[in-house]
C-alpha positions as CSV (number, residue, x, y, z in Angstrom):
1,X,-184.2,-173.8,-103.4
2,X,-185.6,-170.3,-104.9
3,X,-183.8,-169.4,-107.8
4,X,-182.8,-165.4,-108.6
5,X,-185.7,-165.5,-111.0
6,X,-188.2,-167.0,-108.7
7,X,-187.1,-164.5,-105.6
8,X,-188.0,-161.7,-107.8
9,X,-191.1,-163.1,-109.2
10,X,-192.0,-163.3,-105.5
11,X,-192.2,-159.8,-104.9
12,X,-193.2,-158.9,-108.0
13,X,-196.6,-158.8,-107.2
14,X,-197.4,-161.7,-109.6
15,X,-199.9,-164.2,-107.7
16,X,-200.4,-166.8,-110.3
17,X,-198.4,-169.3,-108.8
18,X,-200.1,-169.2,-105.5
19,X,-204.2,-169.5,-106.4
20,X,-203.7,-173.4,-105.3
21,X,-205.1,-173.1,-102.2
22,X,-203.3,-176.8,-102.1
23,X,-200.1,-174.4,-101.6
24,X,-199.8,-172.5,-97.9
25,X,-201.2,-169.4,-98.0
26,X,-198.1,-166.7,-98.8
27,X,-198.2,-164.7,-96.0
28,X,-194.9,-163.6,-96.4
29,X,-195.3,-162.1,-99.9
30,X,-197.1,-159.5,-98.9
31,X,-195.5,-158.8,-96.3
32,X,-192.3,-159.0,-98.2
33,X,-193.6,-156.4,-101.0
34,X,-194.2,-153.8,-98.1
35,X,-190.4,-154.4,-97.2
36,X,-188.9,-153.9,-100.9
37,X,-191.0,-150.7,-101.4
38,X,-189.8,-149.0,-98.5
39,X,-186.1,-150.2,-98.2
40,X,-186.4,-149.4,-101.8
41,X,-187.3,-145.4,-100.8
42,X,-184.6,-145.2,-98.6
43,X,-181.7,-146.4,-100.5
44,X,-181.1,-149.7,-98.3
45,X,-177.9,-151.7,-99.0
46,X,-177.4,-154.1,-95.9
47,X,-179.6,-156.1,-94.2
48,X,-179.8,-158.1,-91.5
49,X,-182.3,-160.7,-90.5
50,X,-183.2,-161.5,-86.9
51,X,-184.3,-165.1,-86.4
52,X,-183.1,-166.2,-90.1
53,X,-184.6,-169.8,-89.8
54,X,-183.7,-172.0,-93.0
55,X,-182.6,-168.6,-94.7
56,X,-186.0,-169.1,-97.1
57,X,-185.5,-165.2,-97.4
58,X,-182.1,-164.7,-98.3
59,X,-182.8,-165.4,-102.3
60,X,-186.2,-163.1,-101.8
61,X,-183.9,-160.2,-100.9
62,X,-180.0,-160.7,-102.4
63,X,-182.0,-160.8,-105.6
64,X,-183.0,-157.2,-105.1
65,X,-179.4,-156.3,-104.4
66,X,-178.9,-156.3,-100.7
67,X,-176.0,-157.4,-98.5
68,X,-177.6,-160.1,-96.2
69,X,-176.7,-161.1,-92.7
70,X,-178.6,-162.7,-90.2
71,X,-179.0,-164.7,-86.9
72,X,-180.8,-167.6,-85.2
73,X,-180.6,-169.5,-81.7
74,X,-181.2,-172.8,-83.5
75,X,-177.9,-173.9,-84.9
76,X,-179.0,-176.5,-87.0
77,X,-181.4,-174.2,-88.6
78,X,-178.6,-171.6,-89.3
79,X,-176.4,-174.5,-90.6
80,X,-178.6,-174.5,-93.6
81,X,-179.0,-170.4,-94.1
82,X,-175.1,-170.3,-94.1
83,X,-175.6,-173.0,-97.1
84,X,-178.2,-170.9,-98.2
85,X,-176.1,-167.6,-98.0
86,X,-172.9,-169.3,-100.2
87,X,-175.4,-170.4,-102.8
88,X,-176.4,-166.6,-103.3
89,X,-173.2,-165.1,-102.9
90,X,-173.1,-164.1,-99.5
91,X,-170.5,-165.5,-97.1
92,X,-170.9,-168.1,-94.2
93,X,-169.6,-165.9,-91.9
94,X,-172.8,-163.2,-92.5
95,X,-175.2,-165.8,-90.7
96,X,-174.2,-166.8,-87.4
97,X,-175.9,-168.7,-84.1
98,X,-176.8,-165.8,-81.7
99,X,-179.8,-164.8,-79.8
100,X,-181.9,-161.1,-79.9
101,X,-182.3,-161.0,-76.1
102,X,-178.3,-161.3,-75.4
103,X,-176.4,-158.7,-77.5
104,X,-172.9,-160.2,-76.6
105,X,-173.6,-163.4,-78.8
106,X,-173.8,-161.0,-82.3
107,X,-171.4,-158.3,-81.4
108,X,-168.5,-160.6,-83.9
109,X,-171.1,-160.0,-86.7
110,X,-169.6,-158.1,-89.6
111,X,-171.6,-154.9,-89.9
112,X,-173.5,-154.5,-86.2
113,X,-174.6,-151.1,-85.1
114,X,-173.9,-150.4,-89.4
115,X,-177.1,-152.2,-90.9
116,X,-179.2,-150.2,-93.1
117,X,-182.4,-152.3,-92.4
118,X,-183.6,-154.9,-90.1
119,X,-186.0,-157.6,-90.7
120,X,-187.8,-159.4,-87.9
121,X,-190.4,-162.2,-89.0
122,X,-191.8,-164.7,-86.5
123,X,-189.4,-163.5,-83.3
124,X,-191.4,-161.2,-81.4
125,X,-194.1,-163.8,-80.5
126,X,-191.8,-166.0,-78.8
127,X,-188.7,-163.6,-76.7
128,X,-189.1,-163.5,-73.4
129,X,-188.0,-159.6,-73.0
130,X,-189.6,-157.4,-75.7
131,X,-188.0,-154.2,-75.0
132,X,-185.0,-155.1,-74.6
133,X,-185.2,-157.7,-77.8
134,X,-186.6,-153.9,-79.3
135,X,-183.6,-152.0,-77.9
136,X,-180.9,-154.4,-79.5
137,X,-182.9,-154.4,-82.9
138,X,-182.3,-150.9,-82.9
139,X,-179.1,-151.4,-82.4
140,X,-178.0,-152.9,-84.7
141,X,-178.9,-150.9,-87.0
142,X,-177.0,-147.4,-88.1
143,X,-179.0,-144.1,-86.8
144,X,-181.4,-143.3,-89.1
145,X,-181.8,-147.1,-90.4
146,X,-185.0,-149.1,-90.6
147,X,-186.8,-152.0,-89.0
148,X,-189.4,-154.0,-90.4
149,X,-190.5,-156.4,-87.4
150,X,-193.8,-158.7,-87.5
151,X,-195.9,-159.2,-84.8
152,X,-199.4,-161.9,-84.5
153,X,-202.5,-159.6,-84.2
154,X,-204.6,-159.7,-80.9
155,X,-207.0,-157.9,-82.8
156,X,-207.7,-160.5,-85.4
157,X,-209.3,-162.7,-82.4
158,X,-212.3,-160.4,-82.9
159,X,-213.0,-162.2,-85.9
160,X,-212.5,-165.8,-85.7
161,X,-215.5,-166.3,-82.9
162,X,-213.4,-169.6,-81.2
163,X,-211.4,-169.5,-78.0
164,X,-209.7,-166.5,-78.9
165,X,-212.8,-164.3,-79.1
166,X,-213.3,-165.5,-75.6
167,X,-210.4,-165.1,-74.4
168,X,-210.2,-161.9,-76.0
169,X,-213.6,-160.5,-75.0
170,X,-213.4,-161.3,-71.1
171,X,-209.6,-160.6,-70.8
172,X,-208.7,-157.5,-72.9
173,X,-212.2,-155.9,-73.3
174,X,-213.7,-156.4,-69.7
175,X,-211.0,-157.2,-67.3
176,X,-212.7,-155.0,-64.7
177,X,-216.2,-155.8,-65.1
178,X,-218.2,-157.9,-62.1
179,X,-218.4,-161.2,-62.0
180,X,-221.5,-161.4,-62.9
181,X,-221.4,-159.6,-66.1
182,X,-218.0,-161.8,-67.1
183,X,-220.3,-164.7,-66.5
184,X,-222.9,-163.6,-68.7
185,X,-220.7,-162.8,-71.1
186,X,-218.9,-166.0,-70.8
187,X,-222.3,-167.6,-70.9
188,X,-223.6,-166.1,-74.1
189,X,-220.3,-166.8,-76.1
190,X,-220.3,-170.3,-75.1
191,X,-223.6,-170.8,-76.7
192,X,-223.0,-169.0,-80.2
193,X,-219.7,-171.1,-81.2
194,X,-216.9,-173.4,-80.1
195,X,-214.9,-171.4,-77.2
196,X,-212.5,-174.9,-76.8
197,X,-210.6,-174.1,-80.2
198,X,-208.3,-173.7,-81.7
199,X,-206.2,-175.7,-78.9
200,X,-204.0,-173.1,-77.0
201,X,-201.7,-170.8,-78.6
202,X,-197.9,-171.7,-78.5
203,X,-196.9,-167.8,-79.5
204,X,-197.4,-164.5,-77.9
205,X,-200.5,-162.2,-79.7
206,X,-200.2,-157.9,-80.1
207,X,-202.0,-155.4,-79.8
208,X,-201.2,-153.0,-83.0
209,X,-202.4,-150.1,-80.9
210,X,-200.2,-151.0,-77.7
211,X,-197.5,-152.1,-79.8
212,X,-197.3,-148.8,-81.9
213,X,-196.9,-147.0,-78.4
214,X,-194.4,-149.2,-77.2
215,X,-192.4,-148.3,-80.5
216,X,-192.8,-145.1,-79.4
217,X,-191.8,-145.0,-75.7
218,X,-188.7,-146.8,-77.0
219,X,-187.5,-144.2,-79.2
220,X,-188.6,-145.4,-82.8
221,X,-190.1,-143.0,-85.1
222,X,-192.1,-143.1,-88.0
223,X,-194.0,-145.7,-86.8
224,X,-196.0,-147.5,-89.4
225,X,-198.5,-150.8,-88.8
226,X,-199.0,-152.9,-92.0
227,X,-201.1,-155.3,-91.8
228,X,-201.1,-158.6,-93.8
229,X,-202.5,-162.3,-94.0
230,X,-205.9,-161.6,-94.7
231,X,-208.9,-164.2,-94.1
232,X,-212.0,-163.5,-95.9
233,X,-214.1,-165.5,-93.8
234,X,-213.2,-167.0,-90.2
235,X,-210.7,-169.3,-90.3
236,X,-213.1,-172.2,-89.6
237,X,-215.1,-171.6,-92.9
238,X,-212.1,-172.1,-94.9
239,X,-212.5,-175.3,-95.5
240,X,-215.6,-174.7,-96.6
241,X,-214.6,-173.2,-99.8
242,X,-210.9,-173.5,-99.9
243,X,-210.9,-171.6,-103.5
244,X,-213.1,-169.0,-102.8
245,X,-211.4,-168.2,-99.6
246,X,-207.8,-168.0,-101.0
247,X,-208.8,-165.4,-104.0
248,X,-210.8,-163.3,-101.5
249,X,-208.3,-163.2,-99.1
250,X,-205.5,-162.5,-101.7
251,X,-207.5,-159.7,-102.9
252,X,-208.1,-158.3,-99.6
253,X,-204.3,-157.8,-99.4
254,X,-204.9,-154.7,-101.5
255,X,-207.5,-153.1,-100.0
256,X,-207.0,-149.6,-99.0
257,X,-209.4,-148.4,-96.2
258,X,-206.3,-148.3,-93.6
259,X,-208.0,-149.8,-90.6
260,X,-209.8,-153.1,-91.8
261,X,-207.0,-155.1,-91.7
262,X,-206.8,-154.6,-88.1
263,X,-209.4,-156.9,-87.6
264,X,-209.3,-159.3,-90.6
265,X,-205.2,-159.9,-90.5
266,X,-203.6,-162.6,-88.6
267,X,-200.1,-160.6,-88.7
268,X,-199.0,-157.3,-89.1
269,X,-195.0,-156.1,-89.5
270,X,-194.5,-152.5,-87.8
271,X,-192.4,-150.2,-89.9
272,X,-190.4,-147.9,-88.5
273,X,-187.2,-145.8,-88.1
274,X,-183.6,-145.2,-85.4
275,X,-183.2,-142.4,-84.1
């Protein structure tokens, strides 16, 4: 269990504790840090977390202050987040089984439609219907409030020269080419690295750039991409160099330019505003 002390060290920018690349990588940090500054900015109180889990965030963010509520469809994962909520002095009742896609099983929640901010980590790869699991984000949420919701990059496939590449390459990049150029493609990938893995991906990947205009057709404003989980090499080098690869990536979480991240992040959260 994260103590008050620990939760705070977490997003106090402090990465001492997690230069063991022994440790997984944490992704969530940074991601995490990007949350706190701008709920921060905008006076945020409540919160609510879509697809809670085990509630492993609940100490991150109570210890900043925030009310926190939140909601899975695995039961016996929100079993232990309501645990999780009493031991940081939220109630059981704040963390309930419900599911994004159907609004009726959270309307009971204490505070729907009245949240300040909204946190999303890990859903959006996996719901079936991502407007509408968009739409009732928004929702519950008061006008004006905030939504931090992650997404897995497409864009990072560009950069890990495996299946993904491929799959990347022929089906995003040239869907409308001839047959005979796909082949040659296909061809000349197959020959510069290993197009059968990773094994095949059990989550959905984003676009930032088609994801950002989705955002926008749905009504959000001041739309914001952040990227974060940063690989300094390919993934399949890490191994290589375990040490080397965890300090350069952790330092790459800093970096500034505004559009390399696009390519060398695994994840990005989109930041952005009700209307």
């Amino acid at each position: 269990m994260m103590e008050k002390s620990k939760a705070r060290e977490f997003l106090s920018g402090d990465l001492n504790t997690y230069s063991d690349p022994a440790v997984s990588y944490p992704a969530n940090h940074f991601a995490f840090i990007k949350a706190k500054e701008r709920f921060a900015a905008n006076n945020v109180e409540s919160l609510v977390e879509v697809g809670i889990g085990h509630g492993n965030a609940i100490p991150v963010f109570t210890a900043e202050g925030y009310e926190m509520s939140g909601f899975d469809n695995n039961p016996e994962l929100v079993s232990v987040a309501q645990q999780m909520a009493m031991n940081y002095g939220q109630s059981q009742e704040q963390v309930i089984v419900a599911d994004i896609e159907q609004a009726q099983s959270y309307k009971d929640l204490a505070g729907v439609g009245q949240f300040d901010a909204l946190v999303a980590m890990g859903v959006m790869p996996h719901v079936s219907n991502e407007d509408q699991a968009l739409l009732n984000m928004a929702k519950l949420v008061k006008p004006g409030g905030e939504v931090l919701i992650e997404f897995r990059n497409s864009l990072f496939s560009l950069f890990t020269f495996n299946r993904f590449t491929h799959e990347f390459i022929l089906d995003e990049l040239l869907p409308d080419v001839s047959p005979k150029s796909r082949e040659l493609m296909d061809q000349a990938m197959r020959e510069r690295f290993d197009v059968t893995k990773p094994g095949p991906a059990t989550s959905k990947f984003h676009n930032p750039f088609e994801v950002e205009q989705k955002f926008k057709e749905l009504g959000f404003v001041g739309i914001e991409v952040i990227p974060f989980h940063y690989h300094s090499t390919m993934p399949s080098l890490e191994s290589q160099d375990p040490q080397a690869f965890r300090d350069d990536s952790i330092a790459l979480e800093s970096e500034t330019s505004g559009w390399r991240g696009l390519f060398l992040c695994s994840a990005y959260v989109v930041h952005a505003f009700t209307q």
